[in-house]
N, C-alpha and C positions, 0 to 999 in steps of 0.2 A: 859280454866283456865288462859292462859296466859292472853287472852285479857281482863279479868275481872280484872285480879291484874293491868293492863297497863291502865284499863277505870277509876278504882278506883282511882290509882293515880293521872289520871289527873284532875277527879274532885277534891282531895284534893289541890291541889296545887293551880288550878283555886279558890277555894272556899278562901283559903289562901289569894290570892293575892288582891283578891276584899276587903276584910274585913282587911288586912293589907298590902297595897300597902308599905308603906316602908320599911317595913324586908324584900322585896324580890325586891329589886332596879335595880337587872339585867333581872328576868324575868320580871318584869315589864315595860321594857324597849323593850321586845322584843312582849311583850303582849298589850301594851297600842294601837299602831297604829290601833290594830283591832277593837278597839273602845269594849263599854258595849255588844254592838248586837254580835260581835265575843265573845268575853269570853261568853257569856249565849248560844251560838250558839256550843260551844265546850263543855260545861256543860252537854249540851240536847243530843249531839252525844256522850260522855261518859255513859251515863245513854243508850243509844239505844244500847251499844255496850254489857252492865251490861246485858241488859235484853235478850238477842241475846246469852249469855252464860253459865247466867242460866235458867235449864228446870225449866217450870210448873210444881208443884206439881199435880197429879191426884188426881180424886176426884170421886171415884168407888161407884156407891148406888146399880146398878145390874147387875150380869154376868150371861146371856145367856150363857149356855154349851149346845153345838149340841151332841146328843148321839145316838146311835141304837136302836130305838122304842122295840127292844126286851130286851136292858139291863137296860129299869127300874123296879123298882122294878114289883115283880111280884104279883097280887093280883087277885084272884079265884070270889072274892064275898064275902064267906066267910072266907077263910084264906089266909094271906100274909104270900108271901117265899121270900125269901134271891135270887138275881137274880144271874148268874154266872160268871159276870166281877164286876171290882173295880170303873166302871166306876162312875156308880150313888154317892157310897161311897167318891171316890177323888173329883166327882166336888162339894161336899158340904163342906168338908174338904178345899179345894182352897176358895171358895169364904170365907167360915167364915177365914181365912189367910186374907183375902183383905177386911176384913170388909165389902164385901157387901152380896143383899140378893139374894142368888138362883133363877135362872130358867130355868127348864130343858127342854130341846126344843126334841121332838123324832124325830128322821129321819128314813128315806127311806134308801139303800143300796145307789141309785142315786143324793141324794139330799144334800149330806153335804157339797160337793165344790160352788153348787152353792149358799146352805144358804150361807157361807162362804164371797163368792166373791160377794153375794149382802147384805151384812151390818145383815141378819137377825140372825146371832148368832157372838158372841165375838170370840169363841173356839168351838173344837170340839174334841171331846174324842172320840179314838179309837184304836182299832189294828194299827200296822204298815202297816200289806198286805192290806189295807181298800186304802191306801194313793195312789193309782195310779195316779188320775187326781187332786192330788193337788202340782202340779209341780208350784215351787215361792212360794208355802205360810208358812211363817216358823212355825219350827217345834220344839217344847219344850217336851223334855224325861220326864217321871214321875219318873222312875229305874224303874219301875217292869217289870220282863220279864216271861214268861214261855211258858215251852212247852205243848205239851199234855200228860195225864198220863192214867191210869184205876183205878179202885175199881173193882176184881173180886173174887169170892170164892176162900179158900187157898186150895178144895180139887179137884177144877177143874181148876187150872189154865193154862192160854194159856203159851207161852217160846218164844213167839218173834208176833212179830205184825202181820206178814205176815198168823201164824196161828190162825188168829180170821175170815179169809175168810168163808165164810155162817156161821158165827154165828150171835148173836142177840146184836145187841150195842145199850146202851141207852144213849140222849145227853141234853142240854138243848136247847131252841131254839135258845137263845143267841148266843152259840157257833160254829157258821159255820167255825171254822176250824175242829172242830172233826166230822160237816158233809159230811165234802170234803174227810175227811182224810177216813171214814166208805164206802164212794162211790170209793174211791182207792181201797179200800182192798176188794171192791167185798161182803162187809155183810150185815146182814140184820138193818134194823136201826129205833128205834122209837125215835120221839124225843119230850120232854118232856116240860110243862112250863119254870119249873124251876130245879134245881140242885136236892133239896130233892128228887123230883116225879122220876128223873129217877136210882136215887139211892134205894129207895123201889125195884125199881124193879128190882137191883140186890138181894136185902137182900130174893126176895120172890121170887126169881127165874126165872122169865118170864127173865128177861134180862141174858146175859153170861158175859158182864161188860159195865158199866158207863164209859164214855169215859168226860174228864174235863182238867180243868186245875190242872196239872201236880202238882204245889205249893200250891194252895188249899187242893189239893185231901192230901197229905206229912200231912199238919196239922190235917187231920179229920183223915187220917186212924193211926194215929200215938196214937189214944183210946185205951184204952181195948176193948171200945164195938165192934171196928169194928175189932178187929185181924181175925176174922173166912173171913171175905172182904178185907182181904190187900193185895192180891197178885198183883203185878202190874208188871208194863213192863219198860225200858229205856225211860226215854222223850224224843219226838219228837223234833224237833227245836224249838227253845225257840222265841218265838214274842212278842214283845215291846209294852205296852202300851203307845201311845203317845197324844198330845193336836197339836192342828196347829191354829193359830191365824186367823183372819180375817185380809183383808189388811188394812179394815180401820181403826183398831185399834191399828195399829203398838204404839202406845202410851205407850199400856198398855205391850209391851214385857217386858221391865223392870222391875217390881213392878208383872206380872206373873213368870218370873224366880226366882224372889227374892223366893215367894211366894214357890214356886215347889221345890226348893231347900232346903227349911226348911223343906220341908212334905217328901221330901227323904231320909229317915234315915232307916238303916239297922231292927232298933227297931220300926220303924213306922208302915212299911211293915210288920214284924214277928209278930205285933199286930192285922195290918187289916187280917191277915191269920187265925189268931186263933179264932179271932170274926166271921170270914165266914165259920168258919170250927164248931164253936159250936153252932153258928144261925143253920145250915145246919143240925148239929145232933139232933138238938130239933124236927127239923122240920120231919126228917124222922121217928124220935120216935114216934109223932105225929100222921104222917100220917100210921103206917104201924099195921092197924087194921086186916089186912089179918095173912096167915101164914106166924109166927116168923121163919128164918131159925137159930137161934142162939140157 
């Protein structure tokens, strides 16, 4: 900033002196020896100095978002579910922020550092504990966090997590924290497309409880319909959704935080929850042609 008010000035003065050499008799005196090729010479480096401090505007038409092939949306053939992260949701919500058009790239568990690190996506959306090998590439918070939570019968409920060891937990695919966390606790575990499927199968029994996210689950069992399913447990550690930039696009860090920071809002968040939580009840309504436990 300084050097633009210091570049500005001097082409004002220079500009002055040329077009009115005798109002300014002193610097004129100190400017004239440099001859016409100096004064336009000093002109041309004020203007180099202008442009050197301020940025280029960006000019965004598409953002690749890297995501886990399992958190897009979810579609059978014939019906589409609501998937189990926010992932899909945030990166369509960022790019219409940035005015440009979506595309969402699926990944591997192994391949998002290296899409990353060779230009093949802008961003990547994901858990924090995903982040091992992306050591240097920075990293921009959504706010959402959570832990793990359950959905299970209020007349069979477990009293701490350690007691769901050899029972039956149901998860979505998406969610590889609640299949790590199911492989701890020593239970039995099916895991499902999407959220709705492994939730049926609490409501009809095969499962002992849906294991999810934690803030999700708060909005849907927070129904009437599902009081007879709301017994739940303490959340687990709560993990961060985050984005990590690509190195070649350091450009775009600026105008992505802008971005991110407008779509962080305590009421943003409590909206996408409530939309995931009543996609999610249509969907089990839906789906649960077997026997009603309610």
């Amino acid at each position: 900033m300084r050097k633009t008010r210091f570049a500005a000035r001097a082409v004002g003065r220079t500009m002055h002196v040329l077009m009115h050499p005798s109002r300014s008799s002193s610097f004129v005196r100190r400017a004239l020896p440099w001859g016409l090729a100096g004064a336009l010479m000093l002109i041309v480096g004020a203007f180099a100095l202008i442009s050197q401090a301020a940025p280029a505007s960006i000019t965004l038409t598409e953002l690749r978002v890297g995501i886990d092939a399992r958190a897009l949306p979810v579609s059978t053939g014939e019906r589409d579910y609501t998937s189990g992260g926010f992932e899909a949701v945030y990166a369509r919500e960022l790019a219409q922020r940035l005015g440009a058009a979506l595309t969402l790239v699926p990944l591997r568990n192994d391949e998002p550092w290296r899409a990353l690190r060779e230009g093949e996506v802008d961003v990547v959306l994901g858990r924090a504990e995903i982040g091992g090998d992306a050591e240097g590439l920075p990293v921009l918070p959504t706010g959402y966090r959570s832990g793990l939570g359950v959905s299970m019968r209020t007349d069979r409920p477990a009293h701490g997590w350690d007691t769901l060891r050899h029972r039956t937990l149901c998860t979505s695919s998406d969610n590889t924290r609640a299949q790590a966390l199911a492989a701890r606790l020593g239970a039995r575990l099916q895991v499902h497309a999407a959220p709705a499927q492994a939730l049926v199968r609490v409501r009809t029994g095969d499962c002992d409880a849906a294991v999810l996210d934690h803030a999700q689950l708060a909005s849907l069992l927070a129904q009437k319909e599902w009081a007879k399913f709301a017994a739940t447990l303490p959340p687990t550690e709560a993990s961060a959704l985050q984005a990590w930039l690509a190195p070649s696009r350091a450009a775009l860090a600026a105008p992505l935080r802008a971005a991110m920071a407008e779509l962080d809002d305590p009421l943003h968040w409590a909206q996408r929850r409530q939309t995931w939580a009543a996609n999610v009840a249509f969907e089990v309504h839906y789906d649960q042609t077997g026997p009603d436990c309610h």
